[in-house]
N, C-alpha and C positions, 0 to 999 in steps of 0.2 A: 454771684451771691456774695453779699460782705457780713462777716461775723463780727459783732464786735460788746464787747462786755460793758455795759451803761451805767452810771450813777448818779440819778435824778434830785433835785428836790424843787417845790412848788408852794409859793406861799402866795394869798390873797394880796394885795396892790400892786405897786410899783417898786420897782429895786431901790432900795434903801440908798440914799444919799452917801453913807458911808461904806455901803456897800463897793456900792459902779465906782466908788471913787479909789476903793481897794485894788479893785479888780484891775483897773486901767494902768494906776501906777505899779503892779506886784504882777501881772500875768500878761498884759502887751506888749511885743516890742515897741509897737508904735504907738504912745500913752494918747494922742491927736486924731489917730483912727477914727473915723465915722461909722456906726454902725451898717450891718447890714438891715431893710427893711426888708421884707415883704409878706405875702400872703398865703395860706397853703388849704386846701381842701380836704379836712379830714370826715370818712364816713363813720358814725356814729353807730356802734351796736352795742347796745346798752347790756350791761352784766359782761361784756367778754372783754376782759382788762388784758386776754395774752395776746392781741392780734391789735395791729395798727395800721389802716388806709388810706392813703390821703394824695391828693392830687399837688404837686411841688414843678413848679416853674415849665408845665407844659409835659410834666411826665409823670408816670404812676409809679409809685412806692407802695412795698408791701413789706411788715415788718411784722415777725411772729416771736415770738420768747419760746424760745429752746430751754432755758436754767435759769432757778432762782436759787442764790448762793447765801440767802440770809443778811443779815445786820455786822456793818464793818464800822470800825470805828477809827476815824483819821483825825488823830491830834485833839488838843481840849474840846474844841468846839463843834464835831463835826460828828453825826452816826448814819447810814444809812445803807439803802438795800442796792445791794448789785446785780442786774441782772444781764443774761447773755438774750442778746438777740441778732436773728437771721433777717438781711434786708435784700430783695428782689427790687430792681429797677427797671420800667421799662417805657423806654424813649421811641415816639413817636415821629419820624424823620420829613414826614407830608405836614404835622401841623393840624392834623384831622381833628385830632383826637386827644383827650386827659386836658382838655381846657375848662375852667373853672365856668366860665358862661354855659355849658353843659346841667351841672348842677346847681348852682346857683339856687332855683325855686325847689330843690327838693329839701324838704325840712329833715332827710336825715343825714346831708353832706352839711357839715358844722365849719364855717371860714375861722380862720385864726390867723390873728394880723401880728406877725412879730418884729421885735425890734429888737437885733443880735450882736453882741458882739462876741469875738473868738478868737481863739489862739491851741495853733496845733502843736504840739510838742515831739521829738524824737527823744527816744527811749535807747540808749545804749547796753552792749551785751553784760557790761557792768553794773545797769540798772539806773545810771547817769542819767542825767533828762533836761534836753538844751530847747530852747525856741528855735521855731523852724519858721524863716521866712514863707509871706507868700508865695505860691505857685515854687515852691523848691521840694523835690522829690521827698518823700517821706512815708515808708512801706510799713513801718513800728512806731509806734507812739500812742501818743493821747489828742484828740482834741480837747478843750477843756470851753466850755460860754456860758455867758450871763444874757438870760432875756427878758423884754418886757413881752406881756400877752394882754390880748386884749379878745374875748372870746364873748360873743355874744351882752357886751356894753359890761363884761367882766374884766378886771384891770388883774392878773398874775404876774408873777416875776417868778425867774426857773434860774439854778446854778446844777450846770454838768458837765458831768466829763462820760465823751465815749471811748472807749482802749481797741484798738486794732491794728492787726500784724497775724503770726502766726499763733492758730488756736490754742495753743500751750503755754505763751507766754499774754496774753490776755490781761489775766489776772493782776501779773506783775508788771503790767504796762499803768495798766488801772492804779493801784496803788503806790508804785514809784511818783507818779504824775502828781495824782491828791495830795500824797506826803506830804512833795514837795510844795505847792499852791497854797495848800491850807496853813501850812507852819507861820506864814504872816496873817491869816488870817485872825480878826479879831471883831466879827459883829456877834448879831444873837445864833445863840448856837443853831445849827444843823440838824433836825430830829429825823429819824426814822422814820417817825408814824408821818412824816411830810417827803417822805422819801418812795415816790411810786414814776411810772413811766408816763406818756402823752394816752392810752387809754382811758387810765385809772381817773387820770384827770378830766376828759372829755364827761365821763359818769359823774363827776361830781359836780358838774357847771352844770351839768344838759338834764341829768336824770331829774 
């Protein structure tokens, strides 16, 4: 099971020009990087924004919200809700099983086609916070991405950071990471009330 403290936000079209163009140069090491594509199958249960299912690259994810810490505010431009959530993996090794062609016709697995990019951060005991190459070990940190979505002929765009390491420093994984990203930050501000997880979102497209 992986714990990790989340900070979402989700706003209706595509990532702002001046946005991706932020992100690329101030949060990539590699500003050239090609996104990640792909597709993910999430099940759809309308009113329950603390539970999230979805079928991911031939395996099942199950992700529950243990804590909601309220409204944080990072630098001018930026407020929103952090929460903790619990994610359960589980990996099929035959191939049988958790494939999207399974669901597919059922109209309450919801396909969501994203286009990501990311950058993982290490978090030092000093609260220091350096880019962590590809595939280079990293047990404390932040991830931190910018995505396009595209959910049923809906065009979103998502800026997050998820914090993970050990339970107790969470928090200050989360916010050492933001601090530091958001302080060049300079589009339209970050609001709260745009600040919910991949459920909250699914109810707002689908309900």
């Amino acid at each position: 099971m992986l714990t990790t403290n989340e900070l979402r936000w989700f706003y209706p079209g595509t990532i702002p020009t001046d946005i991706k163009i932020w992100f690329q140069q101030n949060c990539l090491i590699d500003r050239m990087q090609p996104p990640e594509e792909r597709e993910d199958q999430y099940l759809y249960a309308p009113k329950c924004d603390y539970l999230g299912i979805k079928l991911r690259q031939g395996r099942l994810e199950i992700k529950w919200r243990k804590a909601e810490f309220g409204e944080v505010r990072l630098g001018q431009y930026a407020e929103g809700k952090v929460e903790k959530w619990a994610k359960w993996m589980c990996n099929d090794p035959t191939g049988e099983s958790f494939q999207p062609a399974m669901v597919l016709e059922n109209s309450t697995w919801i396909n969501v086609h994203k286009v990501r990019y990311s950058q993982s951060y290490k978090v030092s005991s000093d609260l220091s916070v350096q880019q962590v190459v590809t595939n280079e070990s990293n047990d404390n940190g932040c991830n931190v991405e910018i995505t396009n979505l595209t959910i049923q002929s809906n065009t979103w765009w998502s800026l997050a950071f998820e914090a993970f390491g050990k339970d107790n420093l969470l928090m200050d994984n989360l916010k050492a990471t933001a601090n530091l990203i958001l302080k060049t930050y300079q589009g339209s501000k970050l609001l709260a009330a745009n600040s919910y997880a991949y459920p909250y979102l699914l109810g707002l497209v689908c309900g």
